[in-house]
N, C-alpha and C positions, 0 to 999 in steps of 0.2 A: 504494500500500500504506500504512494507516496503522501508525504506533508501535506497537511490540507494549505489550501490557496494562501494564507497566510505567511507574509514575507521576512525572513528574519534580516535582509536589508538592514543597513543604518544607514541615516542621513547623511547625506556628503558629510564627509571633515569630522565625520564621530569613529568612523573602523580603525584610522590612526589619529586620535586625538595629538600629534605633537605637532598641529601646522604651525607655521608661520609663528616659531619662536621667540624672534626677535621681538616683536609688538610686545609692548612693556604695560601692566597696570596697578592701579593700588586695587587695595581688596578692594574699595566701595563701585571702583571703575569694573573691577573682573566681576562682580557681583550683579552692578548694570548689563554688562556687554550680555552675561550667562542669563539673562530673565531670572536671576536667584535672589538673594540675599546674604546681606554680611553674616549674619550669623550661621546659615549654611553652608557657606565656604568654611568658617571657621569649625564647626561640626564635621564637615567631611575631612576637614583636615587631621583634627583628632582622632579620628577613628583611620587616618593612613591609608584615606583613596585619594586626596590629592597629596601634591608632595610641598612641603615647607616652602614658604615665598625665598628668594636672596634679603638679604637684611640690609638696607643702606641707612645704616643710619638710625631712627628708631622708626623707618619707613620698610613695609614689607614690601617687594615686587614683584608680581607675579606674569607668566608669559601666555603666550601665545599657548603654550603647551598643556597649563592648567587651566585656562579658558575652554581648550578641547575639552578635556577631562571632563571638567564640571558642568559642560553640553552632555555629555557623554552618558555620566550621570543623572543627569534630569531627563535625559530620552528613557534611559531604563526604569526609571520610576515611576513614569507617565506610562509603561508598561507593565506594571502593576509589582515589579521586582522588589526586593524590599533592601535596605541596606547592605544586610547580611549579604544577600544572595550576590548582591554587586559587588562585594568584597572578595569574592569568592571567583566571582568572573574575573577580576580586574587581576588575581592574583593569577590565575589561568594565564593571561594576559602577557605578562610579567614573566612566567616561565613558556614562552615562545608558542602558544597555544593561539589560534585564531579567533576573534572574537563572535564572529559570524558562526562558525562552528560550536561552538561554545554555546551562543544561544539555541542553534538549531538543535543539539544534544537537549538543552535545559527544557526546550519544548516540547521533543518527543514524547518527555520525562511526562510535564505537569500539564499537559492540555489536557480540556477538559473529554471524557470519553464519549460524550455524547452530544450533539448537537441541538436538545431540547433546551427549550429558553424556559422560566419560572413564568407562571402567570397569576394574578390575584384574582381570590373570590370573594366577593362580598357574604357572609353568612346569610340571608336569602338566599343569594344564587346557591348555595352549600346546600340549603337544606331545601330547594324545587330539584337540584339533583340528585338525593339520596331519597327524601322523601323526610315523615315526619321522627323516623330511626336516627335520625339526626339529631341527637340530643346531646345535652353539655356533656354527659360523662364520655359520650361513642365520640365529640371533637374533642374532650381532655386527652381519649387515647390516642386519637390523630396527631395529635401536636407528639406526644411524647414518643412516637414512631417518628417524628419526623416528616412526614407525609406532609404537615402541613405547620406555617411560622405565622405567629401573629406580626402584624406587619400596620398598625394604627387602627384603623376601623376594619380592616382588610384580611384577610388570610393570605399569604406566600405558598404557592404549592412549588418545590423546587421540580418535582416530575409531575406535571401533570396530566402527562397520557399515565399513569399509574390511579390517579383519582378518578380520571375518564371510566377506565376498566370496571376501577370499584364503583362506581356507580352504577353501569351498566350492569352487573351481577347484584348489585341489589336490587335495582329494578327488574332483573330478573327475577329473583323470589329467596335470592339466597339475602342469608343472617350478615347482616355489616359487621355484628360482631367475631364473628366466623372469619369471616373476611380478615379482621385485624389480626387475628391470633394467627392465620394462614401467614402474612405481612411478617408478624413479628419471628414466626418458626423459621420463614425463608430469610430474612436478615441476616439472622445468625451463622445459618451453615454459608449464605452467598457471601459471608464478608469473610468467613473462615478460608474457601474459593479463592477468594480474590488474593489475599495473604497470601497463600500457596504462589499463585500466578505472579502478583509482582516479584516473589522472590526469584524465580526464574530473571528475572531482569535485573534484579539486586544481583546476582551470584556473575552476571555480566560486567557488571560493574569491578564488584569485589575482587576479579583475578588479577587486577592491577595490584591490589591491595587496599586493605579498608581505609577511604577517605582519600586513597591515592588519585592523584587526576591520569586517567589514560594518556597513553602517547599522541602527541596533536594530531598523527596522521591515523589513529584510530577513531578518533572523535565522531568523525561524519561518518564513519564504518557504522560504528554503535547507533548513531542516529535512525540512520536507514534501517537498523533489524530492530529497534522495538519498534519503530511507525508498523514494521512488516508484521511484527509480534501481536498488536495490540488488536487486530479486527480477529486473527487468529483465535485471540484468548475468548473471542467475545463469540465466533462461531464455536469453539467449543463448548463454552458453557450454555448457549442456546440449543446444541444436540443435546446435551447431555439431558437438561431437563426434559425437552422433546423423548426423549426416550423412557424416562422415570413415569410423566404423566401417559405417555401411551402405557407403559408397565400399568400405571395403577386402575387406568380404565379398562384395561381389558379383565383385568385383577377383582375388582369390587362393581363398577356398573356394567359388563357382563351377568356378576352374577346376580344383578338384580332383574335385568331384562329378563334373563332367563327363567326366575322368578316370576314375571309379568306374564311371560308367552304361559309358565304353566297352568296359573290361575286360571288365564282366558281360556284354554282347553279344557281346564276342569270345570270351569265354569262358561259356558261358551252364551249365557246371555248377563254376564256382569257388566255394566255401566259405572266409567267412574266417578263417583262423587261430584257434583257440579259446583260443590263450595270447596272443595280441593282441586281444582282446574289449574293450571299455571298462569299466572297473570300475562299478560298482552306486552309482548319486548316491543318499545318503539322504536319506528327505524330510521335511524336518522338523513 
């Protein structure tokens, strides 16, 4: 699978932050030039992602080179990176490591695996889609699943083709509470899954050694096999279930059909129950 369309690119003049060295500034000037502030410069500089101004004096100077830098910096933050993790880049950096690579590793790593966006419910709209089972205790259990985040007057549903489903089965006739305890059993064993599977790409990592950064001309190697790894992990776990739930239907609603056809044979004028009928699925 390649990279989705998303460009790890950096802006002109950020891939090698040391242009145009010569151009000289005080911090309030490199703080201007950078869209930042003094106290930021002075913060990155403590933490040893930029590097000390020249001293003239009791005037610091800072270049051309720390101007990159602290572009550099603020592009990666505006990409949601957090200090840490640009410390960590920058130090990649520093030992002859490609920055470009560097990200596109960092991405393969933490993008998000699926491409559903969050969407909010208003509690009406929550409870015309479940119906009146939609009560404070069955939403207390919804929030503590996660399923769903209070979000002001609003509900956050992070997956909401997962609420879509659950609604749809309970408007089909099944128990919402049923439903959640189903949620909560598969949690457990899917997230025990997943642990298993990322560690396959953890132990990719680790042959370097724990914490060690790969050799720069493995970087993009590694990139390219989790992107290839990760739809991989995901067709698996999709068989696998696909296999369990055909297991269990052929397992338990076999033997109840079977159960049905003998009735009707033994009974060959039973009629079912009209207040036991399945309610009406609407079709969207």
């Amino acid at each position: 699978m390649s990279p989705p369309p998303e460009s790890t690119d950096l802006p002109a003049g950020l891939a090698s932050p040391g242009t145009q060295p010569h151009i000289e500034y005080t911090i309030d000037e490199l703080a201007r030039e950078a869209g930042s502030t003094v106290r930021n410069v002075r913060a990155y500089q403590d933490r040893g992602l930029i590097e000390p101004p020249e001293r003239r004096g009791r005037i610091g100077i800072y270049t051309g080179a720390h101007l990159g830098r602290l572009r550099l910096i603020n592009h990666l933050l505006s990409r949601g990176y957090t200090l840490a993790n640009i410390q960590e880049l920058l130090r990649a950096v520093e030992e002859g490591h490609d920055l470009r690579d560097m990200l596109g590793l960092e991405r393969a790593i933490s993008s998000p695996w699926s491409d559903e966006a969050p969407q909010l419910f208003t509690l009406p709209a929550l409870v015309k889609m479940f119906g009146f089972a939609f009560n404070p205790v069955t939403l207390a259990k919804v929030i503590k699943l996660g399923l769903l985040e209070p979000d002001g007057l609003s509900f956050r549903a992070p997956s909401p083709r997962i609420l879509m489903a659950g609604a749809e089965l309970a408007r089909a006739g099944m128990s919402l509470d049923d439903l959640l305890a189903v949620i909560e059993g598969l949690r457990g064993n899917v997230e025990r899954v997943a642990d298993e599977m990322v560690h396959i790409v953890v132990k990719l990592l680790d042959r370097y050694g724990q914490g060690e950064l790969p050799p720069k001309e493995d970087v993009p190697k590694l990139a390219e096999l989790i992107w290839r790894l990760r739809p991989l992990a995901m067709m698996a776990v999709e068989s696998e279930v696909s296999r369990a739930l055909e297991k269990s239907a052929n397992k338990f609603l076999g033997d109840r059909v079977v159960q049905i056809l003998e009735h009707l044979r033994d009974n060959p004028g039973a009629q079912a129950n009209p207040t036991n009928k399945l309610p009406d699925i609407p079709i969207a």
